[in-house]
C-alpha positions as CSV (number, residue, x, y, z in Angstrom):
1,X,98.9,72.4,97.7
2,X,102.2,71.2,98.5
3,X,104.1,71.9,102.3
4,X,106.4,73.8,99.9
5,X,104.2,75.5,98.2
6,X,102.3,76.5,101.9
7,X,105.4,77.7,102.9
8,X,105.8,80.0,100.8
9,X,102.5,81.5,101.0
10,X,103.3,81.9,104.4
11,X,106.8,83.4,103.9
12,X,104.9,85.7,101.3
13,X,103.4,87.0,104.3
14,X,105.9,87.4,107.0
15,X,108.8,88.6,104.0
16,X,105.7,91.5,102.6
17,X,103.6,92.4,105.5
18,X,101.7,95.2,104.7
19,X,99.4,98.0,107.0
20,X,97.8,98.9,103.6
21,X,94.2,98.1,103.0
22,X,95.4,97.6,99.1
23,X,97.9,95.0,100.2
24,X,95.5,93.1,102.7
25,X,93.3,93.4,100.1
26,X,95.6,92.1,97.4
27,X,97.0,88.9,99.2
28,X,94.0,87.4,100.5
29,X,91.9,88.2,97.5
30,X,94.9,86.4,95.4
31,X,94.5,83.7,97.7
32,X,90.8,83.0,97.8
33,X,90.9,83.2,93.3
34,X,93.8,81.3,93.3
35,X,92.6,78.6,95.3
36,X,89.1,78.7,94.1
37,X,90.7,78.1,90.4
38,X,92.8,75.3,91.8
39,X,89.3,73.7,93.0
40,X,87.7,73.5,89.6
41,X,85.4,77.0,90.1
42,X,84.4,78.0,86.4
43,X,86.7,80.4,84.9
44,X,84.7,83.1,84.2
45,X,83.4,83.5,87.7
46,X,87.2,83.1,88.6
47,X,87.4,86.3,86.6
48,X,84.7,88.2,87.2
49,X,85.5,88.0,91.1
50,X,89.6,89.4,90.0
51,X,87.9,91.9,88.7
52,X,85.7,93.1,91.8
53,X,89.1,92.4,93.7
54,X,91.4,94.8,91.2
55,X,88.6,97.7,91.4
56,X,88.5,97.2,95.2
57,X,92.5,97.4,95.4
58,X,92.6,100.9,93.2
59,X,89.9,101.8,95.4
60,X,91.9,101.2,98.8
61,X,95.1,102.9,97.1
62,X,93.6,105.9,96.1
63,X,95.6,108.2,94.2
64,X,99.0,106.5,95.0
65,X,100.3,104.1,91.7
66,X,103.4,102.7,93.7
67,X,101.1,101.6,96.0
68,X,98.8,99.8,93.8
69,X,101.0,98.1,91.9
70,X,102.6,96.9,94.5
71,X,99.2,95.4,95.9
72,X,98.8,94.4,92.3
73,X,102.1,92.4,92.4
74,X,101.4,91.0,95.8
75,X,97.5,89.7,94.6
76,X,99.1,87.9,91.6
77,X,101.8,86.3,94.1
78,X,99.4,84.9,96.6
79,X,97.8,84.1,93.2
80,X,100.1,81.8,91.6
81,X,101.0,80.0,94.7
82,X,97.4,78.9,95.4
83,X,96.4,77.9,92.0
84,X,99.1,75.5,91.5
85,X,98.0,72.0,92.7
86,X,99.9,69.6,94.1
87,X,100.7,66.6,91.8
88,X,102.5,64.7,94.7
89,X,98.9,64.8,96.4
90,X,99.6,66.2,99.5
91,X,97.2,67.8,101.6
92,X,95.8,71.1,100.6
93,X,96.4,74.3,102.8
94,X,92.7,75.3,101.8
95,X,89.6,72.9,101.5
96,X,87.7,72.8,98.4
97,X,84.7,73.2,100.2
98,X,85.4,75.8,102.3
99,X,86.9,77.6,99.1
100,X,83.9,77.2,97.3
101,X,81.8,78.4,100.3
102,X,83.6,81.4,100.9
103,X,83.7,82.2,97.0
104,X,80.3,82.3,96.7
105,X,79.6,84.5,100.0
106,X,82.3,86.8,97.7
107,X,79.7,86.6,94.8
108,X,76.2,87.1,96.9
109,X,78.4,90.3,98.7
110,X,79.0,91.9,95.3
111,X,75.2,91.3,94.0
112,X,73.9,92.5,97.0
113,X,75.7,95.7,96.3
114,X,75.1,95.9,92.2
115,X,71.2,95.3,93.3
116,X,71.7,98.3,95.9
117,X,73.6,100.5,93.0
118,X,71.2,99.4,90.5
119,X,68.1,100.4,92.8
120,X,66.1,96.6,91.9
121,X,66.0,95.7,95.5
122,X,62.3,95.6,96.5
123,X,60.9,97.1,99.4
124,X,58.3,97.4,102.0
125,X,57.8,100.6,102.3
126,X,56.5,103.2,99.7
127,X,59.0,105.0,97.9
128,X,60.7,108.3,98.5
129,X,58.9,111.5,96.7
130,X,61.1,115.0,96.7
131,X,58.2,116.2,98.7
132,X,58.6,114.3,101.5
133,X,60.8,115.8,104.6
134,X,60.1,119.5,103.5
């Protein structure tokens, strides 16, 4: 990533700043995809991960549309300016390493919870019966 193009992520945050969860949501969601696509992360999981991150952002607005599409706006800002490389080859705001590490702790997070949802994780301890506790 260009110094012009980290600049502008930066002024994305100082000229939007947000006290929604949406918003925070939004920007550094858009940021992690964006730079995890400029790394070379397969598309699909690139897309599968937007998707956790869009359901999370209706999630944190609620009821109020204006407010998610404005997060909606913001995520594909932050978005856009960290996908696009750098052909001049300057230095990256983000390592590719670090971006890859912190997408997949983003993956393991959501299985962890769709193995909770699903009831598959195994455990110790015998399961609950409607009898038990009365």
């Amino acid at each position: 990533m260009s110094v012009l193009a980290a600049t502008t992520v930066a002024a994305l945050l100082i000229a939007s700043p947000s006290a929604s969860d949406a918003d925070r949501l939004a920007a550094n969601g858009g940021f992690l995809l964006g730079n995890a696509h400029r790394c070379g992360i397969a598309g699909d999981r690139v897309v599968r991960a937007g998707e956790r991150i869009r359901d999370l952002i209706v999630a944190a607005a609620g009821d109020d549309a204006g407010q998610e599409e404005d997060a909606t706006s913001r995520f594909a800002r932050f978005f856009i300016v960290s996908a696009v490389s750098d052909p001049a080859g300057a230095k990256a705001a983000a390592s590719c390493r670090k971006v890859a590490k912190e997408f997949d702790r983003f993956e393991r997070h959501g299985t962890v919870g769709n193995e909770l949802a699903a009831g598959t994780t195994r455990t110790t301890a015998a399961p609950f019966r409607l009898g038990d506790g009365e």
